[in-house]
Structure formats: structure tokens, C-alpha cells
PDB file as gemmi writes it, atoms N, CA and C in Angstrom:
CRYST1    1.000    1.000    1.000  90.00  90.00  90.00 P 1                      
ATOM      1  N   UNK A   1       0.826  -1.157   0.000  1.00  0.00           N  
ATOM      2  CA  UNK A   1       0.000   0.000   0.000  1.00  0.00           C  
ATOM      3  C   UNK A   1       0.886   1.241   0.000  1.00  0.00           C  
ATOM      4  N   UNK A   2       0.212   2.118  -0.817  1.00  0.00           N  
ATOM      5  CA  UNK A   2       1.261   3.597  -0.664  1.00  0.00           C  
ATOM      6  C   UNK A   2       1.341   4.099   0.045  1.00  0.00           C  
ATOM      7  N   UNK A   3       1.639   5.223   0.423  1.00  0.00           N  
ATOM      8  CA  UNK A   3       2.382   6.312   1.137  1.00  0.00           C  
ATOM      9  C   UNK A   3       0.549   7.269   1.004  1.00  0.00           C  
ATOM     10  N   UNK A   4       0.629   7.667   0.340  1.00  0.00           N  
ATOM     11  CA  UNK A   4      -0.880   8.297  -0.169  1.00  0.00           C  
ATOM     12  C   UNK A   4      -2.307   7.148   0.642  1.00  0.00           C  
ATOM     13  N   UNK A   5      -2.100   6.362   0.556  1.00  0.00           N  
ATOM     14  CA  UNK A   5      -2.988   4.932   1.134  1.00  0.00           C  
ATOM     15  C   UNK A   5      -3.195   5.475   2.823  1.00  0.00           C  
ATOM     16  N   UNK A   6      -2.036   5.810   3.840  1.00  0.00           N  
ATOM     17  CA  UNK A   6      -1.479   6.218   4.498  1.00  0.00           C  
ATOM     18  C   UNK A   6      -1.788   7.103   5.400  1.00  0.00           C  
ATOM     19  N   UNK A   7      -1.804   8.048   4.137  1.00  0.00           N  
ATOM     20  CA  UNK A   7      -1.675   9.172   4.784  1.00  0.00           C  
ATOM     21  C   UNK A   7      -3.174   9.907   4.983  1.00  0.00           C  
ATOM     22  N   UNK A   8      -3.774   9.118   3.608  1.00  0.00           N  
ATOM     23  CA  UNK A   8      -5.574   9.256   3.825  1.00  0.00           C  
ATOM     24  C   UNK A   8      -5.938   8.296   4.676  1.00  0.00           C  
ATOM     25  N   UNK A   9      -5.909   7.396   5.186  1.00  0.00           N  
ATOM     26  CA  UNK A   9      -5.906   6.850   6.504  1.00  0.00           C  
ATOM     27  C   UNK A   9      -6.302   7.606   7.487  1.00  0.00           C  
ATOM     28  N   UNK A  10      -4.941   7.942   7.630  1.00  0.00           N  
ATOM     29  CA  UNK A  10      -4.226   9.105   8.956  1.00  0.00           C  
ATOM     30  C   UNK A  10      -5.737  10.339   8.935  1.00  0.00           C  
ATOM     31  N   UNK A  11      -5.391  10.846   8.130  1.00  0.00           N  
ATOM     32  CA  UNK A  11      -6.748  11.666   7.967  1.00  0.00           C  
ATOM     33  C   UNK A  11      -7.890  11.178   8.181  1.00  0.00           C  
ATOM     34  N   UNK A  12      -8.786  10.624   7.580  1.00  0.00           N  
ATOM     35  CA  UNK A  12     -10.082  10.011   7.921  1.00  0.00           C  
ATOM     36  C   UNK A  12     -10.255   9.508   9.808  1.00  0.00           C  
ATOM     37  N   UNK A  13      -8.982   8.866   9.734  1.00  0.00           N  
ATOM     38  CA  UNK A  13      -9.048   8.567  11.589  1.00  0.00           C  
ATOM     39  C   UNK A  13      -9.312   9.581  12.130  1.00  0.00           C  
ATOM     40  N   UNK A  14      -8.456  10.198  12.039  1.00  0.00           N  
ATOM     41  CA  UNK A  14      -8.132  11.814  12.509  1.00  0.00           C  
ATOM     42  C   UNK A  14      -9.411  12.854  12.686  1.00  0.00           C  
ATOM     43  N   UNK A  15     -10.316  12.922  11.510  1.00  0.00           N  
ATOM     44  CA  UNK A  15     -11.430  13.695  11.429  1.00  0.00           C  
ATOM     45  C   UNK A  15     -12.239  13.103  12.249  1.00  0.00           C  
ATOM     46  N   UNK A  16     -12.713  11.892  12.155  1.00  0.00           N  
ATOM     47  CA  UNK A  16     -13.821  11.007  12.779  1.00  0.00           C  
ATOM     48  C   UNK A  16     -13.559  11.113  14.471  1.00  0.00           C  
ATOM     49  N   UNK A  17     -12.033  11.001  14.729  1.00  0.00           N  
ATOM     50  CA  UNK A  17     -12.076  10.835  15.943  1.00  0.00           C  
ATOM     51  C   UNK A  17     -12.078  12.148  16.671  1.00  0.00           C  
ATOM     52  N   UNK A  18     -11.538  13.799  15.568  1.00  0.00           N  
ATOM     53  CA  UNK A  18     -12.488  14.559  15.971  1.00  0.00           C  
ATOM     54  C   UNK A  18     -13.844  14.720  16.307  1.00  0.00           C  
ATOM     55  N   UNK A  19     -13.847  15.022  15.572  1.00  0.00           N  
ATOM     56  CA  UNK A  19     -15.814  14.928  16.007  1.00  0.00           C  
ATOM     57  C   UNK A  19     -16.597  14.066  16.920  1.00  0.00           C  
ATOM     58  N   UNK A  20     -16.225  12.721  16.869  1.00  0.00           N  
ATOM     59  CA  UNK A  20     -16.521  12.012  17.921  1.00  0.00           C  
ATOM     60  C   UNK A  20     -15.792  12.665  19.633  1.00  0.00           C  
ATOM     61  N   UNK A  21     -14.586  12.816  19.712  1.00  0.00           N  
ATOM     62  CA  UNK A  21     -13.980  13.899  20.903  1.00  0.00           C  
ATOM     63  C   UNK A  21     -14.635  14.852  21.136  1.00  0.00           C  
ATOM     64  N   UNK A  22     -15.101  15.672  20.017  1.00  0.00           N  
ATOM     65  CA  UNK A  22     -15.344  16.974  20.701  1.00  0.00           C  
ATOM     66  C   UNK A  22     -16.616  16.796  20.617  1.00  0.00           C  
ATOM     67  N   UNK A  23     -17.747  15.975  20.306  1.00  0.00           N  
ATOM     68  CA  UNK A  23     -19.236  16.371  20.280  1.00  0.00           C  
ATOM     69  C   UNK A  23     -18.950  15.474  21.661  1.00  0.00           C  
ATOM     70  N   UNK A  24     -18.614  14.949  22.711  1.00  0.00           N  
ATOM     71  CA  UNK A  24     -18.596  14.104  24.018  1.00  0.00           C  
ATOM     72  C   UNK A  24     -18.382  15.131  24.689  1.00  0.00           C  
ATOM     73  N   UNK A  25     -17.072  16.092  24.686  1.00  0.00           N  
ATOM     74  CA  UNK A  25     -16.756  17.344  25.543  1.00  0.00           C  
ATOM     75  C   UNK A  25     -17.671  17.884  25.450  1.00  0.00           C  
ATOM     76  N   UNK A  26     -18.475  18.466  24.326  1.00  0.00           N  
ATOM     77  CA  UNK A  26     -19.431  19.265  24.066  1.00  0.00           C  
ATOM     78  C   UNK A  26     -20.517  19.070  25.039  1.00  0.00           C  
ATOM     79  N   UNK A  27     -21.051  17.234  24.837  1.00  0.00           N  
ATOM     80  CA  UNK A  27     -22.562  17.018  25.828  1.00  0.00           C  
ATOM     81  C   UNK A  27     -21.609  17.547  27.201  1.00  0.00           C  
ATOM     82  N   UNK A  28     -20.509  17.869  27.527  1.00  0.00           N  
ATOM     83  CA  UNK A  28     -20.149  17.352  29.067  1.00  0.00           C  
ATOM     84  C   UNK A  28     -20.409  18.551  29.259  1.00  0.00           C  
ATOM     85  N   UNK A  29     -20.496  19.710  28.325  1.00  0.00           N  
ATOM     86  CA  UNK A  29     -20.917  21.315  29.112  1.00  0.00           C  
ATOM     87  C   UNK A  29     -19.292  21.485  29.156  1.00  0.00           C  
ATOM     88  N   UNK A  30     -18.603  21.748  28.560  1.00  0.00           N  
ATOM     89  CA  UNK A  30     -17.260  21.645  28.278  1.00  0.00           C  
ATOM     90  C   UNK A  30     -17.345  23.198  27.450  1.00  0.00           C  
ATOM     91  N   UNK A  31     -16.195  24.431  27.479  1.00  0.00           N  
ATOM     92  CA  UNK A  31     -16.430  25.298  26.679  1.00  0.00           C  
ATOM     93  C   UNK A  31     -16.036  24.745  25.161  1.00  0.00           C  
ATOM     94  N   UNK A  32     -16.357  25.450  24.469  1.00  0.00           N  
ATOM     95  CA  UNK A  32     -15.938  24.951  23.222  1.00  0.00           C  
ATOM     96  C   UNK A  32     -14.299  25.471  22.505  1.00  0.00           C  
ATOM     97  N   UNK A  33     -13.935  26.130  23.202  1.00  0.00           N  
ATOM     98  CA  UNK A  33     -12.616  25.866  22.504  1.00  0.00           C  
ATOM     99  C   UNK A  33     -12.023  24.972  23.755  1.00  0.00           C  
ATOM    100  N   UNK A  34     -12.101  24.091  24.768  1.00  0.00           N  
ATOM    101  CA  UNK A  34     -11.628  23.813  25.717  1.00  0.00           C  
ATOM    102  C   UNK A  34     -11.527  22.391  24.685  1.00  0.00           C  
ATOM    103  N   UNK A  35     -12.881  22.559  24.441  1.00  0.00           N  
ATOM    104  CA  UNK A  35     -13.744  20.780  23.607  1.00  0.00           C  
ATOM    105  C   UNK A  35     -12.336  20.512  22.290  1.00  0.00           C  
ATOM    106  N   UNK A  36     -12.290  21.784  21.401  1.00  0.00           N  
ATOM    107  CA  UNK A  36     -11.751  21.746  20.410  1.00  0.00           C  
ATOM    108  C   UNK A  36     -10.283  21.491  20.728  1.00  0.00           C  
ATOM    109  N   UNK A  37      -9.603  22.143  21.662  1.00  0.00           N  
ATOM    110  CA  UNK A  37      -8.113  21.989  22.391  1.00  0.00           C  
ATOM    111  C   UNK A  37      -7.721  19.849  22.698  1.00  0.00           C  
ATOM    112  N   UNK A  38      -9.019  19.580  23.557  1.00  0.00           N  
ATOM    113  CA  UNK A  38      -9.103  18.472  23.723  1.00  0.00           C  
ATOM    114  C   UNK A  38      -9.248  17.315  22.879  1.00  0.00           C  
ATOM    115  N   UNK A  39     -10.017  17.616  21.612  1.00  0.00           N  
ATOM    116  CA  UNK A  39     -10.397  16.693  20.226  1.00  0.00           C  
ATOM    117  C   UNK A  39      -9.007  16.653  19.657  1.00  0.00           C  
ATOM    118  N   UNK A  40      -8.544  17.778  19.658  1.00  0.00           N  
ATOM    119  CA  UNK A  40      -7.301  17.813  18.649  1.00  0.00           C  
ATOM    120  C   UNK A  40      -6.426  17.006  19.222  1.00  0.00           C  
ATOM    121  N   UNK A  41      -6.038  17.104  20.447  1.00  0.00           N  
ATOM    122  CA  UNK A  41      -5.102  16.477  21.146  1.00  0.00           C  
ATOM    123  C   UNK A  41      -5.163  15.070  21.098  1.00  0.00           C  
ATOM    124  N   UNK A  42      -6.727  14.463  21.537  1.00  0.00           N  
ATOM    125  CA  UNK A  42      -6.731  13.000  21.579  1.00  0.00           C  
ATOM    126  C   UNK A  42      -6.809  12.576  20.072  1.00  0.00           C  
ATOM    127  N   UNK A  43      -7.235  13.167  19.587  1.00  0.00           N  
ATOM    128  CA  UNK A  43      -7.265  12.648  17.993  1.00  0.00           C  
ATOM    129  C   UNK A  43      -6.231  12.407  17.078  1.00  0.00           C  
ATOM    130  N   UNK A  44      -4.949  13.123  17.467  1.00  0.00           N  
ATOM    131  CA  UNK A  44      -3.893  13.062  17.098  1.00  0.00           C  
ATOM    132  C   UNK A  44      -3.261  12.113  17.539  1.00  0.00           C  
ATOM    133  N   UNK A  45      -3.233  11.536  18.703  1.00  0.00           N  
ATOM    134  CA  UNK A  45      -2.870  10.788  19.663  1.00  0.00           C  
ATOM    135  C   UNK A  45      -3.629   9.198  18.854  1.00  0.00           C  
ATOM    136  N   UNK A  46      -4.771   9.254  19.003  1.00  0.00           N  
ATOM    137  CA  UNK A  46      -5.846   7.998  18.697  1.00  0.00           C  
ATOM    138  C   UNK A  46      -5.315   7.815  16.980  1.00  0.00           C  
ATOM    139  N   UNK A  47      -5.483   8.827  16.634  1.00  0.00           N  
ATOM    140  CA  UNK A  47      -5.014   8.161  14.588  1.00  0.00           C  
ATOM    141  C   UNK A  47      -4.016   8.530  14.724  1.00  0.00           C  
ATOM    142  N   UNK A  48      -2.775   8.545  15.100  1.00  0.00           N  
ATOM    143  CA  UNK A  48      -1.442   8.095  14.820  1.00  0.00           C  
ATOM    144  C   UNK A  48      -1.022   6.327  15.621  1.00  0.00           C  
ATOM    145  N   UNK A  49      -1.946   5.948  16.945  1.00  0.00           N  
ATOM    146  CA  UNK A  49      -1.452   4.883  17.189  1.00  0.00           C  
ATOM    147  C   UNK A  49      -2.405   3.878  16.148  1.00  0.00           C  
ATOM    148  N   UNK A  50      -3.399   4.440  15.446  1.00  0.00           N  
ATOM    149  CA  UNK A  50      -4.344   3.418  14.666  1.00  0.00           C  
ATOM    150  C   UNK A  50      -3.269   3.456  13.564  1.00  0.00           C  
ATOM    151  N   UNK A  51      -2.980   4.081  12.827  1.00  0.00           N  
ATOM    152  CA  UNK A  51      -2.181   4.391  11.794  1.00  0.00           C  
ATOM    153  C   UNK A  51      -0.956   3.175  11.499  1.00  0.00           C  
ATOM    154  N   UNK A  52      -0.243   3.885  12.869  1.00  0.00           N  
ATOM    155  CA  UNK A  52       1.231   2.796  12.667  1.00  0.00           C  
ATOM    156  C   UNK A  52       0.399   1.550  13.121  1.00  0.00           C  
ATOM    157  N   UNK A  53      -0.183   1.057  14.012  1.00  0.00           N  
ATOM    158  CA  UNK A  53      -0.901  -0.458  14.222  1.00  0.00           C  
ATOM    159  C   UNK A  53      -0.943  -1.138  12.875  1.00  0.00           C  
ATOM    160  N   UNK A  54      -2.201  -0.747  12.526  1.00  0.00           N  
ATOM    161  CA  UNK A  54      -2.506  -1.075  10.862  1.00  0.00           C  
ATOM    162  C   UNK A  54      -1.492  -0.897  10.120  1.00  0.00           C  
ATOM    163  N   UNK A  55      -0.246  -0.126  10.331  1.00  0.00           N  
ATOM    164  CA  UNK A  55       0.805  -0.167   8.985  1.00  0.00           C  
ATOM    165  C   UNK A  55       1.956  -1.831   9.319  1.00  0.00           C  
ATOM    166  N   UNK A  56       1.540  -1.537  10.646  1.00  0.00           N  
ATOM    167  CA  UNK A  56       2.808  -2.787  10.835  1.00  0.00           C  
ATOM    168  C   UNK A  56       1.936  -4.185  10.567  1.00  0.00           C  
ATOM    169  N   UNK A  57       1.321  -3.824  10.980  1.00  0.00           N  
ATOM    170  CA  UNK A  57      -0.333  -5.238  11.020  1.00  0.00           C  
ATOM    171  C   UNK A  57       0.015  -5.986   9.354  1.00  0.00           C  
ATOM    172  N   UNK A  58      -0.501  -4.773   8.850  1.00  0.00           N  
ATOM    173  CA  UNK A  58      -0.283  -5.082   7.518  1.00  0.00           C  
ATOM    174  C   UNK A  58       1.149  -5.315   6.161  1.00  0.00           C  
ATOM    175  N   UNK A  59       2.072  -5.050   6.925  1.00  0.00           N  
ATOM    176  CA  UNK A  59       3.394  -5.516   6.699  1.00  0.00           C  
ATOM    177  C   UNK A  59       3.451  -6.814   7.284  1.00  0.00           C  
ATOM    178  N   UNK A  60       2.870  -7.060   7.909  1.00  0.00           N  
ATOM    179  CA  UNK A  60       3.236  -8.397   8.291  1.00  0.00           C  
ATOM    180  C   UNK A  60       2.455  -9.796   7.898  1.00  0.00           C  
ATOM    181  N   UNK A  61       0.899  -9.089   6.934  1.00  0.00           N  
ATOM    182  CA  UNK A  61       0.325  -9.695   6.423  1.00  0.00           C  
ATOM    183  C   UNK A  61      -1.424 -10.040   7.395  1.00  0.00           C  
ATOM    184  N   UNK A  62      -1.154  -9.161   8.345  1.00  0.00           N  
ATOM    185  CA  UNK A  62      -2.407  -9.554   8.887  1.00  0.00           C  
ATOM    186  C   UNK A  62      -3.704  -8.575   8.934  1.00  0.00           C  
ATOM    187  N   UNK A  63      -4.909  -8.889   8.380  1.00  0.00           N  
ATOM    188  CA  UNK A  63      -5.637  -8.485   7.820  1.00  0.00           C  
ATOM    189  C   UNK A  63      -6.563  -7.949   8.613  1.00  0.00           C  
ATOM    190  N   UNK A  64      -7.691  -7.034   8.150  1.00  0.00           N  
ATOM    191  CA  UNK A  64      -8.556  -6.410   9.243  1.00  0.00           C  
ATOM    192  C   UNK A  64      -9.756  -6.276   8.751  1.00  0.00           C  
ATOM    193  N   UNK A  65     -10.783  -7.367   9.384  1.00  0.00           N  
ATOM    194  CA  UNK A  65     -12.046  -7.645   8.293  1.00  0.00           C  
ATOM    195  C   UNK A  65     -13.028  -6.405   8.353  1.00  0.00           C  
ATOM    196  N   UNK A  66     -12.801  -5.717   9.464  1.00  0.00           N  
ATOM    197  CA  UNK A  66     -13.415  -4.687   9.396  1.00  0.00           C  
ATOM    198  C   UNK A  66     -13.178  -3.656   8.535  1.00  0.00           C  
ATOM    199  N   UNK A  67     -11.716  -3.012   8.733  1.00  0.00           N  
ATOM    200  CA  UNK A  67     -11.327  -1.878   7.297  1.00  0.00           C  
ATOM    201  C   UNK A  67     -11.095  -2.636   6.048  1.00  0.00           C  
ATOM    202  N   UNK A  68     -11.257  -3.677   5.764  1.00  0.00           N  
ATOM    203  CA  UNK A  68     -11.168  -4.636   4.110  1.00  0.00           C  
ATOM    204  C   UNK A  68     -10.318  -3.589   3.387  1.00  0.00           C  
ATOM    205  N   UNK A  69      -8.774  -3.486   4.088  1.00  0.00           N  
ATOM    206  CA  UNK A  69      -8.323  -2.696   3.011  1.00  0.00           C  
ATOM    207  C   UNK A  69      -7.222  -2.861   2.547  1.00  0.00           C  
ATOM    208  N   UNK A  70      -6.675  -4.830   2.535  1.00  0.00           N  
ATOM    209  CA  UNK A  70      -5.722  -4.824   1.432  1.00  0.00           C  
ATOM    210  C   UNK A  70      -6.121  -5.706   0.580  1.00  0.00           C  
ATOM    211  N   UNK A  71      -6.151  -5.625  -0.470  1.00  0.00           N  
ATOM    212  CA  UNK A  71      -6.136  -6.392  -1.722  1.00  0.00           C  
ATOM    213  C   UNK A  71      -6.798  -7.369  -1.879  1.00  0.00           C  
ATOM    214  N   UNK A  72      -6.702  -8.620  -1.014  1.00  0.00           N  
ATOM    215  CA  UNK A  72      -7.338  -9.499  -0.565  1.00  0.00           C  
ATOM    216  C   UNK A  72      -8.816  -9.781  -0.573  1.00  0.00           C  
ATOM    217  N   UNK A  73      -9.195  -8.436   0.657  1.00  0.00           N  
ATOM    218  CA  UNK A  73     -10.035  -8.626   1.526  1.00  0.00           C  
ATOM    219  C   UNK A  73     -11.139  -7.738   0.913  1.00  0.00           C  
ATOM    220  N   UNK A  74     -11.040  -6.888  -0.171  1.00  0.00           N  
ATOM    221  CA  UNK A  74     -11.958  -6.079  -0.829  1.00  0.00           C  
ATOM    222  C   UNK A  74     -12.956  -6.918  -1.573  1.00  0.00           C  
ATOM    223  N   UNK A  75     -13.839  -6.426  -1.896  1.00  0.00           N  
ATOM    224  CA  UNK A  75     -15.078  -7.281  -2.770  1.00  0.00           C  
ATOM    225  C   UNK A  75     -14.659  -7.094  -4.526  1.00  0.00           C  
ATOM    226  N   UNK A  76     -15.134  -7.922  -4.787  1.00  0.00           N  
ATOM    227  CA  UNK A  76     -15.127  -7.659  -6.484  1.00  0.00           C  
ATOM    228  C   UNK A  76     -15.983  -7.269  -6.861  1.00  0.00           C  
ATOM    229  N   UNK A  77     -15.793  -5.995  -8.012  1.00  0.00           N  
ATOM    230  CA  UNK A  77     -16.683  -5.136  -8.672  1.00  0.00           C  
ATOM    231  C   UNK A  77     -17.594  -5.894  -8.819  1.00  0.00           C  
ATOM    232  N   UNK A  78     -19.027  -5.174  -9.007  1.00  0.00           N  
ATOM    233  CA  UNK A  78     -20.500  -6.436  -9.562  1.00  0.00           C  
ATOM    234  C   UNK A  78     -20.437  -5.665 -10.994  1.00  0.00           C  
ATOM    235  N   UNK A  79     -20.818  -7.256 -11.527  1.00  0.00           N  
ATOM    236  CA  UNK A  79     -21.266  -6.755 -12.913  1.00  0.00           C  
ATOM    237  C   UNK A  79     -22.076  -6.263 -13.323  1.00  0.00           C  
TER     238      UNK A  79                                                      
END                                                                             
């Protein structure tokens, strides 16, 4: 998988686990840049250890039926 494969990864984790962070601070009555300080932080934290996991996971050949995302494990186009 590329480098680009990767790095949109990294991203998608990253966003999701924003929003999921900060709409939780948010219900907690949390100010909102306190919420936003806090999302960023754990989110960075949460998709960089998902990131390298899955990069080594998958160097090593072991697969993740949930993200279906090497080669393998994807569906074939329907006709």
C-alpha cells in the first residue's frame, strides 16, 4: 500500500475521531474551545497509534475484516 494509502488513513481517523472527541466534551458542558483543544489532542494521539498499528499489522500480512483494506479482503466489482 502507498504512502498516499497512508496518509488518507491518517486523515479520515483523525477527522472522525475529531468529532466524535469533541461532540462528548461538548454534551459534558465543556467550553468549546476547551472541547476543540481536547479533540485535537486525543485525535492526534488515537489516529497516529491506529495508523502505525494497521501499517505494521499489515506488513506483516495480517488483515482487518473490518477496514477490508488490502487487496485481498476487498469485494469484487459487480457486474
Amino acid at each position: 500500500m502507498s504512502t498516499a494509502f497512508w496518509i488518507k488513513r491518517f486523515f479520515t481517523v483523525l477527522a472522525i475521531a475529531f468529532a466524535i472527541i469533541a461532540i462528548g466534551q461538548l454534551l459534558k458542558g465543556r467550553d468549546a474551545g476547551v472541547a476543540t483543544l481536547q479533540a485535537a489532542i486525543w485525535a492526534s494521539i488515537s489516529a497516529t497509534i491506529f495508523t502505525v498499528a494497521r501499517f505494521f499489522q499489515a506488513r506483516r500480512g495480517v488483515h482487518c475484516a473490518i477496514c477490508k483494506d488490502t487487496p485481498e479482503m476487498q469485494e469484487p466489482p459487480s457486474r
